[in-house]
Legacy VTK file of the C-alpha trace (Angstrom):
# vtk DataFile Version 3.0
C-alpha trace
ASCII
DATASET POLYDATA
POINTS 152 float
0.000 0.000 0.000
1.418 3.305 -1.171
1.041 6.071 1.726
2.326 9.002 1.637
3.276 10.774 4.966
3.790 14.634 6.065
3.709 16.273 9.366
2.018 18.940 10.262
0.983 21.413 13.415
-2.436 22.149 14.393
-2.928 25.385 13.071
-1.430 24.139 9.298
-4.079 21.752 8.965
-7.072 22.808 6.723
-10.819 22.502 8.061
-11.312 19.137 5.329
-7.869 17.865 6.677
-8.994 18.450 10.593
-12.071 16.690 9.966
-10.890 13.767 8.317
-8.487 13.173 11.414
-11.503 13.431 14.128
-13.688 11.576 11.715
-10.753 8.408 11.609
-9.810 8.538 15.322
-13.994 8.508 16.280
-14.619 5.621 13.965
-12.149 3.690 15.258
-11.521 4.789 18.918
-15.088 5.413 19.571
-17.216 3.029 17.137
-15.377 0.424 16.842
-13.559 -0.300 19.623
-16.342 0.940 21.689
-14.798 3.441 24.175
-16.181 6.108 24.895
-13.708 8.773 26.054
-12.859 12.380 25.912
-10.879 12.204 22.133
-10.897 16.009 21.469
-8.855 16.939 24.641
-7.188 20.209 24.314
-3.550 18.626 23.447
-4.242 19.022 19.825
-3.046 22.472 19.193
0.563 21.538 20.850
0.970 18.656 19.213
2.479 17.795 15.955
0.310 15.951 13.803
1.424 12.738 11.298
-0.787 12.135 8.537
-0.783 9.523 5.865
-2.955 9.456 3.258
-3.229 7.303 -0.045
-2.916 8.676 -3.657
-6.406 10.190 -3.465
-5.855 12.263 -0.243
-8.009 9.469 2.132
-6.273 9.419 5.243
-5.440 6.007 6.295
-3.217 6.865 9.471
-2.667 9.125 11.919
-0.966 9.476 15.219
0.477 12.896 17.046
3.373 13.946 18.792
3.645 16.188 21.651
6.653 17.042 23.514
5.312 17.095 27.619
7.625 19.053 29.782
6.383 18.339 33.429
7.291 14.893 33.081
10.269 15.466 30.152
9.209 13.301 27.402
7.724 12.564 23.940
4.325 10.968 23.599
3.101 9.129 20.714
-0.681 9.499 21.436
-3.529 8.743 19.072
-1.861 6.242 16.792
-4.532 4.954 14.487
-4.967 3.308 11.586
-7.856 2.982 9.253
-9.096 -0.697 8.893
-8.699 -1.170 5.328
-5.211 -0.452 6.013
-4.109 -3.026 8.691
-1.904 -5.662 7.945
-0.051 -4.159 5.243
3.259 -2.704 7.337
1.751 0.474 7.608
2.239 0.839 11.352
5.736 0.124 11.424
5.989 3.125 8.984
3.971 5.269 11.093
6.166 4.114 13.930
9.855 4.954 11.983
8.085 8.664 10.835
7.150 9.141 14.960
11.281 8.277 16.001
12.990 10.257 13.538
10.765 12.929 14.226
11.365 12.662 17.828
14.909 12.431 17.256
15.268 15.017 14.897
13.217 17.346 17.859
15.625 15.481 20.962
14.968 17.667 23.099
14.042 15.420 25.619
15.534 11.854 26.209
12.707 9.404 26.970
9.380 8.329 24.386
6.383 7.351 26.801
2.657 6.027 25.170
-0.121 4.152 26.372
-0.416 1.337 24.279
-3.532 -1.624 24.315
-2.753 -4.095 26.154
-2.881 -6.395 23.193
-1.062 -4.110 20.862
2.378 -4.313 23.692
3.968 -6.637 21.028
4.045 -4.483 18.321
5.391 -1.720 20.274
7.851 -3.541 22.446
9.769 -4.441 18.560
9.745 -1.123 19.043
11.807 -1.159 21.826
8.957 0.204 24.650
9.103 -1.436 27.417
5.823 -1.945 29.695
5.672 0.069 32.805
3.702 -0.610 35.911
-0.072 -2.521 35.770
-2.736 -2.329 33.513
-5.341 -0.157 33.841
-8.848 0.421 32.021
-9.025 4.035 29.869
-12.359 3.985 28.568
-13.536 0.927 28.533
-9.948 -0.783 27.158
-7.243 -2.412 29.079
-4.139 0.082 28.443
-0.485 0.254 29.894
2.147 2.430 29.930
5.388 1.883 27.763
8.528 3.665 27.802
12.124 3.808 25.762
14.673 5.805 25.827
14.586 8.011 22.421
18.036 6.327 21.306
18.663 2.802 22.060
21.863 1.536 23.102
LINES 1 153
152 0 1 2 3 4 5 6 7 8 9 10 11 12 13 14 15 16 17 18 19 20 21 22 23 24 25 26 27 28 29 30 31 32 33 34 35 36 37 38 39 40 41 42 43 44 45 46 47 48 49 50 51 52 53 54 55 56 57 58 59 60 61 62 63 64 65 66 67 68 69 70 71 72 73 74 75 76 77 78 79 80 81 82 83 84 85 86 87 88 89 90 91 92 93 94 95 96 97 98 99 100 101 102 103 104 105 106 107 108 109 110 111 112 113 114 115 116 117 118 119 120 121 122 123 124 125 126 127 128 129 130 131 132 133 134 135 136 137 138 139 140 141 142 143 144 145 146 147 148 149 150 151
C-alpha cells in the first residue's frame, strides 16, 4: 500500500484535513472499539500531527506527537490506523516517521505512550518497554510503555 506521509501542526491543517483526522480517530476509537472517552482533549493544538494518506488524499493513518515538559518526554498518542489499512506494514511506517521525528526534535531523552494491552507486542519491537499494571481508559485495558529516544 502506497502512503504518503507529512507532518504537520495544528494550526497548518485545513478545516477538510482536521475533519478527516476526528472523523478516523472517532470511527475507530469510539465506534469500533467501543470506548467512549474524551478524544478532542485540548492537546491538539501543541501537538504535531502525522498524517498519511493514499494517492487520493483518504487518510489512512494518523498518530500525534507532543513534547510534555512536566514529566520530560515525547508521547506518541492517538496512533490509528484505518481498517482497510491493517496488515499491510503500515504501522511500522507510522512508527519509523514518529522516532525520527522525535529524534530530529531530541529535546528530551525518553518516548512514553499508552499502548492496548494487546497491541504491547508491536510496540515492544519497538523497543517500549511496559511500565507498571494495567489499567482500564475507557472501557480498554491500556499500559504504559517507555524507551529511551536512542537505544543503546
Amino acid at each position: 500500500m502506497k502512503v504518503k506521509f507529512r507532518w504537520c501542526k495544528f494550526k497548518q491543517l485545513q478545516l477538510l484535513e482536521l475533519q478527516a483526522v476526528f472523523a478516523l480517530r472517532q470511527q475507530v476509537f469510539i465506534i469500533e472499539q467501543q470506548s467512549i472517552y474524551t478524544d478532542i482533549d485540548g492537546l491538539d493544538a501543541d501537538s504535531w500531527h502525522l498524517l498519511g494518506e493514499d494517492s487520493g488524499g483518504q487518510l489512512l493513518a494518523y498518530a500525534r506527537l507532543r513534547g510534555d515538559r512536566p514529566s520530560g518526554c515525547y508521547k506518541f498518542e492517538r496512533i490509528v490506523l484505518a481498517p482497510e489499512a491493517r496488515g499491510c506494514g503500515l504501522g511500522d511506517m507510522l512508527m519509523q516517521q514518529l522516532l525520527d521525528k522525535a529524534t530530529q526534535g531530541a529535546e528530551f531523552s525518553t518516548l512514553k505512550l499508552s499502548a492496548q494491552s494487546h497491541l504491547q507486542g508491536f510496540y515492544g519491537k519497538w523497543g517500549f518497554i511496559g511500565v507498571g499494571q494495567e489499567y482500564d481508559d475507557g472501557g480498554i485495558l491500556h499500559r504504559d510503555m517507555h524507551r529511551p529516544l536512542t537505544l543503546p
